[in-house]
N, C-alpha and C positions, 0 to 999 in steps of 0.2 A: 419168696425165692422159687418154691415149688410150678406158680404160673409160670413167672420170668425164664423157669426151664426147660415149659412144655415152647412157650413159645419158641424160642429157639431150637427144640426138636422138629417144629412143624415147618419153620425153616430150614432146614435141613444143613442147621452147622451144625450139630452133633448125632454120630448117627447111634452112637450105642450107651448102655448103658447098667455097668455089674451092681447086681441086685443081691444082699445077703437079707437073711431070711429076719436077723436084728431088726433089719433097715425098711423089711418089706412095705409098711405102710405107707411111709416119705416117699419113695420112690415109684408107688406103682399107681398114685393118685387115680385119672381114670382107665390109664392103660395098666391092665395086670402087669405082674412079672408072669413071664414064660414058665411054664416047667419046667422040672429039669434044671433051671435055674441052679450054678456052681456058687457055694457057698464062697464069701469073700473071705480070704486067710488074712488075719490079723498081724501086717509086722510091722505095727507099734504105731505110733500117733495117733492124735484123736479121728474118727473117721467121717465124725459131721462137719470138721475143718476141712475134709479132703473135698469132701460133698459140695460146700462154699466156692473151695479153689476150683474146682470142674466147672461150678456155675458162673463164676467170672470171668475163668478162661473166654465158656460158650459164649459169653455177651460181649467180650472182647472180638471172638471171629463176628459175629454177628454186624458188629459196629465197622468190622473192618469192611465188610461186604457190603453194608450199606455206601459206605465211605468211598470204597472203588465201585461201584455203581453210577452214586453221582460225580465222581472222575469222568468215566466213560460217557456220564449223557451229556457232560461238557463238551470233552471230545468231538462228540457226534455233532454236537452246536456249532462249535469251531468251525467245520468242514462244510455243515452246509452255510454260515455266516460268511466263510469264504468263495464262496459260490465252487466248491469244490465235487460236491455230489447234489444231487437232489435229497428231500427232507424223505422222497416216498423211495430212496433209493435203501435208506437205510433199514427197512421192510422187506427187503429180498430174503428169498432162502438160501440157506446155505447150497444147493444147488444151484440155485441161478448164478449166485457170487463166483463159484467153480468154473459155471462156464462162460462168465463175462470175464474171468481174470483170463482163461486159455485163449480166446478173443485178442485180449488185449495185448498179450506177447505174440501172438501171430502177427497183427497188425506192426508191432513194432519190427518184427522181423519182415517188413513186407509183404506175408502172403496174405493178401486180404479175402480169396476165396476160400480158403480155411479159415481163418477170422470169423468172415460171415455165417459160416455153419454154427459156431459155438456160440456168438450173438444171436443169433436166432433162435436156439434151445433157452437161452437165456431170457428172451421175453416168452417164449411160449411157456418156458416156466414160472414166470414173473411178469406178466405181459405190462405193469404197472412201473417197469426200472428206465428210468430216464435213463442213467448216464448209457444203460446197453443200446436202448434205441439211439443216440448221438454216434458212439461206435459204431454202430450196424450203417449208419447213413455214411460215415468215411469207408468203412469197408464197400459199400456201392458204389462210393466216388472213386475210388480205386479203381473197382473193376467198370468203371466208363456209364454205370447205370445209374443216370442222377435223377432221373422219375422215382427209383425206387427209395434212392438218398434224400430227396426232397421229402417223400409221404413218411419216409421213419421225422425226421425232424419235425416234421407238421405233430405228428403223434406226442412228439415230445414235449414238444410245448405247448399242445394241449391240457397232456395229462400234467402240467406244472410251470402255470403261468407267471415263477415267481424265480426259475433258474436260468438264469442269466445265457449260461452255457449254451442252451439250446437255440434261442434268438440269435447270438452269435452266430455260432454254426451256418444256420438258416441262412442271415443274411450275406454270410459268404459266397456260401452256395449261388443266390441271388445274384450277388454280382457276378461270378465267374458266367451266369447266364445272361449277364446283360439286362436281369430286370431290377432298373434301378429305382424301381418306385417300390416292388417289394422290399432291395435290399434296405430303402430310407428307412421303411416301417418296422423289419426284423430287428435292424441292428440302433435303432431309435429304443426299443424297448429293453435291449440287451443295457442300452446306455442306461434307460433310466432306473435300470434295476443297479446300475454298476457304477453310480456317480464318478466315485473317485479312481476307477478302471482307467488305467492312463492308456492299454492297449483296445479298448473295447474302444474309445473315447478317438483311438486312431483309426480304427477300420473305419468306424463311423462318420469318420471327416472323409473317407475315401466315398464311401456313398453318395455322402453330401455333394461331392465335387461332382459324380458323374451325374448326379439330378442335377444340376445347376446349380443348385444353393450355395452361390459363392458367398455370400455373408453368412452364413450359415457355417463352412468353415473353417472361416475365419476364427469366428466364436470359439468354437470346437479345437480349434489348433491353440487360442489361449486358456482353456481349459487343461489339455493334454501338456504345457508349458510348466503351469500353477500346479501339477504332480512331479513325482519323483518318475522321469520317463526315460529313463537309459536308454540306448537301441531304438528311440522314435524319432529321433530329429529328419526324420524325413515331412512328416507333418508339417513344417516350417516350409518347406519345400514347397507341400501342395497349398498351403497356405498362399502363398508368394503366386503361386499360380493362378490360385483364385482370383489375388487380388488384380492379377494383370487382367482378366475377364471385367472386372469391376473398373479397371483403368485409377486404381489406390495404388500409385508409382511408391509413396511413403511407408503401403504395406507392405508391399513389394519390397524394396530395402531392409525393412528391416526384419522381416520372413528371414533372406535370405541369410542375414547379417546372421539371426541367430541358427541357421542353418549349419554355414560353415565354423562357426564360432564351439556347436555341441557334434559336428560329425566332419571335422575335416578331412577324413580320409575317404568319406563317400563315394562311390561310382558318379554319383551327382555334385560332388565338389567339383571340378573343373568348370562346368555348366553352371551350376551358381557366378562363381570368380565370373566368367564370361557375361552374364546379364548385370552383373553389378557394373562392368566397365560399361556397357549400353546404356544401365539408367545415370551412370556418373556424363556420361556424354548426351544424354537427353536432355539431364538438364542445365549444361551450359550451352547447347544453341538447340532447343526444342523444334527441331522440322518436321514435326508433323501433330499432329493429336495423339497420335497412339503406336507405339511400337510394336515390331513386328514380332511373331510366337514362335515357336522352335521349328527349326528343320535340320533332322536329323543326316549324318554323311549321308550322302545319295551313293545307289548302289549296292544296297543290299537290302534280300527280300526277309526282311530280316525281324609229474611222478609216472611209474612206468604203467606201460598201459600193453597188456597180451592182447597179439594178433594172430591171427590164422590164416593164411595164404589158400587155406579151401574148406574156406568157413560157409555154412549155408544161408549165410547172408550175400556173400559173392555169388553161390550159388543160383539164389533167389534174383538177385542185382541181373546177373546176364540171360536167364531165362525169362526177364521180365521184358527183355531186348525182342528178339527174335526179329522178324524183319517190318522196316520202318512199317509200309504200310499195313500192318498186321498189326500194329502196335498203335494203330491212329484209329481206334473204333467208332472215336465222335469226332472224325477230323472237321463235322462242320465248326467244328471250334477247336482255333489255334491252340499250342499247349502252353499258353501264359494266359490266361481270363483277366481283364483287366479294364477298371472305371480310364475313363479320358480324362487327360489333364492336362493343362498348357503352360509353357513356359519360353523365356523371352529367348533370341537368337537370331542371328542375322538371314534373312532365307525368304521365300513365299510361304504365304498362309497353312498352316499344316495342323491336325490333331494329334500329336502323337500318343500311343498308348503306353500307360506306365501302371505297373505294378508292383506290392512288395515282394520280391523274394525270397529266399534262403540267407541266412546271415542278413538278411537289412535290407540285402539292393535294391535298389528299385529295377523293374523290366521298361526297356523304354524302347515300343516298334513303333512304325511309322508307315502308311498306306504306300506303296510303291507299285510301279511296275517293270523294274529294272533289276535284272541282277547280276551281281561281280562273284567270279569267283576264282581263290587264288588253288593253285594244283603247283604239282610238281612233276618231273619226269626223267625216269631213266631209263636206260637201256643195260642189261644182264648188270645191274645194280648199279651202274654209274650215270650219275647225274648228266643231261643232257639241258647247258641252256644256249644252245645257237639254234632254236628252232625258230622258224618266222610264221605267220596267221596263214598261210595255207597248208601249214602242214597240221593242221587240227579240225575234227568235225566233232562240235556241240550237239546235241539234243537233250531237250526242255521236254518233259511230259511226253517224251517220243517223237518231240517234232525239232524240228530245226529251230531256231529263234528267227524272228519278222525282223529286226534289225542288230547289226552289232555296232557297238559304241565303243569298244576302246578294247587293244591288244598290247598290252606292255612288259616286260621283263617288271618281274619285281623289285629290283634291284633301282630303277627308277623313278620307284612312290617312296612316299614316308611310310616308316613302320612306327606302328605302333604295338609294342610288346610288353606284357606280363611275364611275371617271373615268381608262382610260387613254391614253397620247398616246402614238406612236412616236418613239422616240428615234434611232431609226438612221440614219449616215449621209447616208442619202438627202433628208433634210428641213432640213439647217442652216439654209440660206437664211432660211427663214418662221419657226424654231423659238419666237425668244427672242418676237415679237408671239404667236404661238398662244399659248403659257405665262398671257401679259397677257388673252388672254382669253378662255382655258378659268377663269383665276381670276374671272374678272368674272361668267361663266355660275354657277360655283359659289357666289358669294357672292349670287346672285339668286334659285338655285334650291332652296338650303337655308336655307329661314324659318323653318318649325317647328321649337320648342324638340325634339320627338320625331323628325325625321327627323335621318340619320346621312349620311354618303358617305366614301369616300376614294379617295386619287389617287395617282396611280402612272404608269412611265414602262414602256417595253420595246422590246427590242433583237433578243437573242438571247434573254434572260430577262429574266420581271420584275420591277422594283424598285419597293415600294409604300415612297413617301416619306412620305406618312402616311395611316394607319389609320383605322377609321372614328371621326367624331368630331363634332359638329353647330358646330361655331369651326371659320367660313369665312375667319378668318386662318390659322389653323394649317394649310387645306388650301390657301390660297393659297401660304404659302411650302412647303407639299409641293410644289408644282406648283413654284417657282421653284428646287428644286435638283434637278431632272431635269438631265441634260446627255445632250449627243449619242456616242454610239458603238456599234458591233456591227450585227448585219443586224436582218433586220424578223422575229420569230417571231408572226405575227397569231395563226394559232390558234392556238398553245399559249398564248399571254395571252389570248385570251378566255376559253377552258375554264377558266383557271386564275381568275380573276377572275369568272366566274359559281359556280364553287363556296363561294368567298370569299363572295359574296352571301348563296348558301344556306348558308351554315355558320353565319350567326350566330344565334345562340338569340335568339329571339322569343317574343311571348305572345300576340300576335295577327296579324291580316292584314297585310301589309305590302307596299308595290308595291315591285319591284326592277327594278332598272336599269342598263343600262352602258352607256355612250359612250367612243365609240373614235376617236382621229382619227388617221390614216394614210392611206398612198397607197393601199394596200390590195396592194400588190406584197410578200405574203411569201417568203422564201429561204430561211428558217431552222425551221419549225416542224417537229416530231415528231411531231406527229400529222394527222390530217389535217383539211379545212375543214369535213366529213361529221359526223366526231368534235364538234368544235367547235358545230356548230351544233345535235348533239344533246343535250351536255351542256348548253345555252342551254334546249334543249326540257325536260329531264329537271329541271330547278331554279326554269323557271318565269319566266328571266331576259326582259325585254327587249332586245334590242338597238338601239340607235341609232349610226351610223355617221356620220362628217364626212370627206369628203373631203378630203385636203392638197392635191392636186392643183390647178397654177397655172392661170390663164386660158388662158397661152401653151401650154402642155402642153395643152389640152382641146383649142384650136386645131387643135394639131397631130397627135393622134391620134385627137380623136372621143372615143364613145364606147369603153373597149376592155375587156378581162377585170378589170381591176382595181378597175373600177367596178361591174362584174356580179357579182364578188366579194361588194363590204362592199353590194350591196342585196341578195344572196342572203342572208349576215347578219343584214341585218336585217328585209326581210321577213316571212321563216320564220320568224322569234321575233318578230313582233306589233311592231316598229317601223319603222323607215324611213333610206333613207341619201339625205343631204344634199350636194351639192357646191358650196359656195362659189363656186369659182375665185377672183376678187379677192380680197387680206388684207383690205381694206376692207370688204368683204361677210360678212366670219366672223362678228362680231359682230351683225351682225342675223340670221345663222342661228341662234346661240348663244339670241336671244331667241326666235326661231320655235320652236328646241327645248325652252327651257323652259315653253310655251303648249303646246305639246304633250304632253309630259310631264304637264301640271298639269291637263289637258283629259280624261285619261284616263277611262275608267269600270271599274268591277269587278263579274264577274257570277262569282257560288259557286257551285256546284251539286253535287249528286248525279248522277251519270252512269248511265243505264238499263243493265241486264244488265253492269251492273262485273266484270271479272275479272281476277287478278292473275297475267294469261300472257303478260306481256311484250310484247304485240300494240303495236302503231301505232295509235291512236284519232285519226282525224280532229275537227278542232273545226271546226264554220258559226256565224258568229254573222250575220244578218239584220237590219238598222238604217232603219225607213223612218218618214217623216214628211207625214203628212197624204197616202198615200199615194204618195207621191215615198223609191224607192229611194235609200240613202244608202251611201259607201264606207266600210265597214271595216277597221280596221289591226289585226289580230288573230294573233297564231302559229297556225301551221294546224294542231298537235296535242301529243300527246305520248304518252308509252312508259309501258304500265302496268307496276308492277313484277312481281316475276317470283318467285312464291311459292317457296320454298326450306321444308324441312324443320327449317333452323335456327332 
């Protein structure tokens, strides 16, 4: 018993130990007793009984410490089994740990030049920490320096050619640059590290596509199929794509089949529905060998959850703004990076480019040199639509446009409108009257037998309850089974719901639209407000914004970031945000907006000295009447696309 107790002192589960001068020999084996030593007072039971129970107690912590030890190396197994950390990551000091975790709530608050300072002390302290080097590479991707993002990940998967994460990463990066033979190789090994990775197993097919390897895939999309793959069914999509490169019309169907079958609400549902009638008519009178690839509408260059209305995430969100072309550091590259992939559609020969984005969508531009864009115009606040094409001067990039194609009142194209509401939390109060009439706006605003819209709610993610459809009943009770719960994701539901716009195959001009009504206070998105308001630029989208925001609340904070928010919103994409405050007053905004909406005008044009280098092209449009200057509500430009070899 005497060893069994030293041992356990040298392990440090017992640190002390009273010594009576009886006992002295038993106890002081090689270590004396102390001087001085307090004799032990005797009150009563045996005391080499007590001596026994001390020494089981000790062997009991001891076991336990053994016990939660090998807990924790499990633990640590789990984490890197999941490809959660690296194996060399769990070797960090607790300083590095400090300053990769301050890193990583930067980042998540969006400031990645702060991020990057505390990542960096973090390898300098630990120059061997995979996951900070991955982080340090998204904090350079942030701030526009992807030389610097590329050499951190190079580093990373050097120092640990067995985390998955970092090949990922890598091959991202890869393709957002266009090099798609690194991104096959980066995200090929990410794969074979991650077999049964249903999301690794997706980007991966994206690669695949933009190399050519359309059987490749193929493959790849029935792998990604055989997991439990929530949120991928786009895969099926670019599967179908492939297969039409391959001219497998069989793969093609049934890509598609199970496309709309696991993501009917898609930005890409419509366009599926649309090539499946192509191939159902292909093959009852086959005219030709091969059908034709997508061409995109022509004419554009294209529980409760606490918020804070001046949060330094809004904060962060509009300082990330500042002006367009200040904000476009590497505008040789458009701000959706994206492999090429084709799909069927009535039209001439076209590549369009398609991406994932935020919430699922996919991004889908197309090489143009034409641009439409829709504006509005008043005079000391009222709507002006009798104006005629010589009472407006365009400039493109500063120059006048080389030719103009079409000057129309809005009111004479189809609309195509969005309609999302925030569902989160934060709005129960006013929820169930907004519902009553956002329904009442949509049944006002959709007359034409040819205009479509659909409606949808969002939280953390969005829920489109129903599709586009021109029966303003059917999008009424869309709108009536939204319910409330999760945080507010603004821009990932915008982005995600502007590409929804542009995804749907068209045959001519067509005005697009989204209205959003939220406090404008997001918590939740993934990407950022920047992101959001370029994919609105890149598709051509308007935005119109409604304020939730009560009287009392306005009261009480003013004007704050969350209002500079949904008018930065809307704005910069050629519309306007509105705040009610009264619920009695929503419904005469509801009519303001659709006089505005219907008020619209559309000017086409050819753009002078066009080029397809991803640059920033400022739009001027100039509105005056009997020479009396008039106010314009126009998007201030958009992103040419960014010519590729593919």
């Amino acid at each position: 018993m005497k060893s069994s107790f030293l041992s356990v002192v040298r392990n440090g589960a017992c640190c002390a130990l009273a010594i009576s001068g009886s006992t002295a020999s038993f106890a002081q084996g090689p270590y004396p007793a102390p001087s001085g030593t307090i004799p032990m007072v005797n009150v009563g039971g045996n005391y080499l009984e007590a001596q026994f129970a001390t020494l089981e107690f000790a062997q009991k912590l001891l076991d336990e410490q053994n016990r939660q030890s090998e807990e924790q190396r499990k633990q640590r197994q789990k984490l890197i089994d999941a490809g959660t950390v690296s194996a060399l990551d769990l070797q960090a000091s607790p300083k590095a740990v400090s300053e990769f975790n301050k890193g990583e709530e930067l980042l998540q608050k969006q400031k990645p030049k702060e991020a990057a300072t505390h990542l960096e002390k973090a390898v300098a302290e630990y120059p061997r920490f995979v996951s900070a080097h991955n982080n340090l590479a998204i904090a350079y991707e942030d701030l526009d320096d992807s030389t610097r993002a590329k050499s951190e990940l190079e580093i990373a998967t050097r120092l640990d050619d067995k985390f998955a994460q970092s090949f990922m990463n890598l091959g991202r990066l890869e393709l957002g640059q266009k090099n798609y033979d690194g991104a096959v190789t980066s995200l090929g090994k990410a794969a074979a590290l991650r077999p049964t990775d249903a999301n690794v197993l997706a980007v991966f097919a994206y690669a695949q596509n933009a190399h050519g390897d359309y059987h490749h895939v193929i493959d790849t999309a029935a792998r990604v199929h055989g997991l439990p793959h929530k949120g991928l069914a786009n895969v099926h999509f670019l599967a179908a794509a492939s297969a039409i490169a391959l001219k497998d019309f069989d793969t093609v169907e049934r890509e598609l089949n199970l496309f709309l079958q696991e993501e009917p609400a898609s930005p890409l549902a419509p366009q599926a529905e649309h090539n499946l009638k192509i191939l159902a008519s292909y093959k009852t009178s086959p005219a030709s060998s091969a059908l034709p690839v997508t061409s995109s509408a022509p004419g554009q260059a294209t529980e409760t959850v606490h918020t804070f209305p001046n949060s330094d995430a809004l904060k962060n969100a509009l300082a990330g703004l500042g002006d367009e072309e200040d904000n476009c550091k590497d505008c040789a590259e458009p701000p959706a990076p994206e492999p090429v992939a084709h799909a069927i559609a009535p039209g001439n020969v076209s590549t369009p480019a398609i991406r994932p984005g935020g919430s699922g969508a996919w991004k889908i531009r197309e090489v143009v040199d034409e641009v439409a864009v829709f504006f509005a115009v008043t005079n000391h606040g009222k709507l002006v639509n009798d104006l005629e094409e010589k009472d407006f001067a365009v400039r493109d990039d500063d120059r006048p446009p080389s030719k103009l194609l079409q000057f129309a009142p809005q009111s004479k194209l189809p609309l195509r409108i969005g309609l999302l509401m925030d569902t989160s939390g934060s709005l129960k109060a006013r929820f169930e009257f907004e519902k009553k009439a956002a329904a009442r706006f949509m049944d006002g605003i959709v007359r034409n037998p040819a205009d479509l819209a659909f409606v949808g709610g969002f939280a953390n993610d969005v829920n489109v309850t129903q599709d586009f459809t021109a029966d303003t009943k059917a999008l009424g009770s869309g709108l009536d089974k939204l319910s409330i719960n999760g945080g507010t994701a603004i821009w990932d539901a915008v982005s995600f719901a502007c590409w929804k716009l542009a995804a749907f195959p068209e045959t001519e001009r067509v005005a697009k639209v989204l209205v959003v009504l939220t406090d404008g206070e997001d918590n939740a998105s993934r990407i950022s407000l920047k992101r959001a308001i370029q994919d609105a630029e890149t598709t051509g989208v308007t935005i119109y914004t409604i304020s939730t925001r009560d009287y009392e609340d306005i009261k009480k904070y003013g004007t704050t970031d969350s209002d500079k928010v949904l008018a930065a919103l809307a704005e910069r994409t050629g519309g306007e945000a509105m705040i009610p405050g009264e619920l009695d007053a929503l419904d005469k905004t509801f009519t303001r907006l659709r006089d505005v909406i219907r008020s619209r005008y559309l000017i086409a044009y050819k753009p002078a000295a066009f080029q397809n280098d991803g640059r920033f092209r400022r739009i001027s449009i100039a509105a005056t009447r009997n020479g009396h200057r008039l106010k314009v509500y126009a998007r201030e430009g958009y992103y040419t696309p960014l010519e590729t070899s593919q």
